[in-house]
C-alpha positions as CSV (number, residue, x, y, z in Angstrom):
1,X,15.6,-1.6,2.3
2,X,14.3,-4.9,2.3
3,X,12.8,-6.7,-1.0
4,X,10.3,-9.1,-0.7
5,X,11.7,-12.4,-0.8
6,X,15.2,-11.5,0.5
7,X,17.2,-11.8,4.1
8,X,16.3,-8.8,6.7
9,X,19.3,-7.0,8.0
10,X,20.7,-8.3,11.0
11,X,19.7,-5.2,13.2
12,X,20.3,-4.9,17.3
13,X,18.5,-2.2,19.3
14,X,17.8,-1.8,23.5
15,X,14.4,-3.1,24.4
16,X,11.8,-1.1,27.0
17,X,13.8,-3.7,29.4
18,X,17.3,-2.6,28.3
19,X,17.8,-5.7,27.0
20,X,19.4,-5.2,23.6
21,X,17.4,-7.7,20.9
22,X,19.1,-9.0,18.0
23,X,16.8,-9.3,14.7
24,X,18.8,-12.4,14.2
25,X,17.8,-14.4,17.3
26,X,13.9,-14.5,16.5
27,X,15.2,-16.8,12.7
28,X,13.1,-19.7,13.0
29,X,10.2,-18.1,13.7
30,X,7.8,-15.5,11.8
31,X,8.4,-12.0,12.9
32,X,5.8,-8.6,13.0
33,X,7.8,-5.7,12.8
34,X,6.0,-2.7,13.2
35,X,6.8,0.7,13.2
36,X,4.9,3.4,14.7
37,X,5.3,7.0,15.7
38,X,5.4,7.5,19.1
39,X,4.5,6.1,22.5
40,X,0.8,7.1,24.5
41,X,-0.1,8.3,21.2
42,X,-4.1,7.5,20.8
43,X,-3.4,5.5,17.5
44,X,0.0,3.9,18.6
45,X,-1.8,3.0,21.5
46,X,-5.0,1.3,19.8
47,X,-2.0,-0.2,17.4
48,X,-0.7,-1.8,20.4
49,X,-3.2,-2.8,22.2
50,X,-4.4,-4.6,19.0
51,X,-1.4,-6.5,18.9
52,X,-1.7,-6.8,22.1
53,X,-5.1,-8.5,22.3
54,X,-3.7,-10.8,19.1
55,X,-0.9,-11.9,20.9
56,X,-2.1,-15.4,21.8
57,X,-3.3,-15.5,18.3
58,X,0.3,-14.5,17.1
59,X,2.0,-17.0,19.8
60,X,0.2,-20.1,18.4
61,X,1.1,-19.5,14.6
62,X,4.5,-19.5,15.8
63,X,4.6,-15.5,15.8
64,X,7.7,-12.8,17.6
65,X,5.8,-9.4,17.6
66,X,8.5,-6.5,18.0
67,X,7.4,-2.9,18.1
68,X,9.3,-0.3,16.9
69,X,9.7,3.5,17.4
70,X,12.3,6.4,18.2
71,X,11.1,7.2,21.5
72,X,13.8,6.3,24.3
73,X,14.0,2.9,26.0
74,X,12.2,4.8,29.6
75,X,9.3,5.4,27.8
76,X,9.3,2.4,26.1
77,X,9.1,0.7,29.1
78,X,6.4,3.0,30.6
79,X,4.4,2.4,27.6
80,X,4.8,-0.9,27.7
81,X,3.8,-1.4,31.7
82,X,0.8,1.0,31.3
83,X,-0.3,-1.3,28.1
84,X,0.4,-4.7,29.8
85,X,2.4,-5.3,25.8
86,X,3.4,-8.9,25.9
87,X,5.9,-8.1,23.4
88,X,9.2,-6.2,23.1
89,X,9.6,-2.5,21.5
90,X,12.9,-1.8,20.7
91,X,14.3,1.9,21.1
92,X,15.9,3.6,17.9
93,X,16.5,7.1,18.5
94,X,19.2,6.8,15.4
95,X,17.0,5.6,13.2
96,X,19.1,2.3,12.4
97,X,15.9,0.5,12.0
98,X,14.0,3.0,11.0
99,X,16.4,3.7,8.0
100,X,16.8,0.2,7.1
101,X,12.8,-0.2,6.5
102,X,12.7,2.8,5.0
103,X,10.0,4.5,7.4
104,X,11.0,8.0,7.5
105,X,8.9,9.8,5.1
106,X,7.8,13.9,5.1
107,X,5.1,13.6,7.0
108,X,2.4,17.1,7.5
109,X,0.8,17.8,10.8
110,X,-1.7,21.2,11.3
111,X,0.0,22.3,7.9
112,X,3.7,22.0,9.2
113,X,6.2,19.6,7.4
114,X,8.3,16.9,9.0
115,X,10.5,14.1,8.8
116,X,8.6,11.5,11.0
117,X,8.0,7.7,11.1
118,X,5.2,6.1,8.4
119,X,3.4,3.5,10.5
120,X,4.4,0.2,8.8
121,X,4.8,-3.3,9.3
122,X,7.0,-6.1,7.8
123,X,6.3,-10.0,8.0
124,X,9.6,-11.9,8.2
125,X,9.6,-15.8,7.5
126,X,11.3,-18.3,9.5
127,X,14.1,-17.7,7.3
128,X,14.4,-14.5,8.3
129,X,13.4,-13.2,4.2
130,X,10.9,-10.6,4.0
131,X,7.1,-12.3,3.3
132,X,4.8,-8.7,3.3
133,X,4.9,-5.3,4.3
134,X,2.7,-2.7,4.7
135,X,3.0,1.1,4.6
136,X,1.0,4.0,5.5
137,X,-1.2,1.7,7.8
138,X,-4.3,2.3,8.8
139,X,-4.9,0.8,12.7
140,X,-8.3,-0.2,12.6
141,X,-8.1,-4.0,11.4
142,X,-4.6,-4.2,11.0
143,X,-3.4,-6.5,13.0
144,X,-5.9,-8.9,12.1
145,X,-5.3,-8.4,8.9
146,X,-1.6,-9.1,9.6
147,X,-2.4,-12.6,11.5
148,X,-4.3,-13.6,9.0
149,X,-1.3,-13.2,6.7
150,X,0.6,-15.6,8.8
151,X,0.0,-19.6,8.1
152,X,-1.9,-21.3,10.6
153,X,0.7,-24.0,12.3
């Protein structure tokens, strides 16, 4: 996992396109990597769509937002059409990225125990070096709260 201050793994995954993105190729620019649960969910969606509505915001402070969940790369790109997201969300059904960020928590849902995925996000620097991270996310807010963690250019 990541420490604040040090390099990001240099992670690959398939795209709701099916274009594979490399981690690497955004250096030079700040990153949002969020993790979220799953697709057409009502709070990955309101997640999204925040981001979503930021993304001009994000654009002009020299910001890559790159979703991240373990659905497949078809409903990625469902999700993705349906939401308008200006923004790639890379598929990880292995849990490669997942693992590295160290997302995967016990989660309980209607009193049953799982393994599931924490929504979190990570702020990487130009120099592709972890800046901030947040876990156990609430969506309200959040990716305002993340913009504004990002210096204006």
């Amino acid at each position: 996992m990541p420490e604040i201050g040090k390099k990001v793994p240099p992670l690959t995954g398939p795209t709701g396109t099916g274009e594979p993105l490399k981690l690497a190729s955004l250096k030079g620019q700040w990153v949002v990597l969020y993790f979220y649960p799953k697709d057409s969910t009502p709070g990955c969606t309101a997640e999204a769509q925040d981001f979503r509505d930021l993304h001009p915001q994000f654009r002009q402070r020299g910001a890559q937002i790159v979703g991240v969940s373990r659905d497949a790369v078809a409903s990625h790109a469902r999700f993705a059409e349906k939401q308008a997201l200006p923004f790639p969300l890379v598929s990880d059904p292995d849990e490669t990225w997942c693992k590295a960020f160290d997302v995967i928590h016990e989660k309980v849902l209607y009193g049953k125990r799982h393994m599931g995925v924490v929504r979190s996000t990570f702020l990487i620097d130009p120099d592709g070096k972890l800046s901030r991270e947040w876990r156990k996310v609430k969506v309200t807010g959040h990716a305002q709260e993340v913009l504004d963690a990002i210096p204006a250019a």
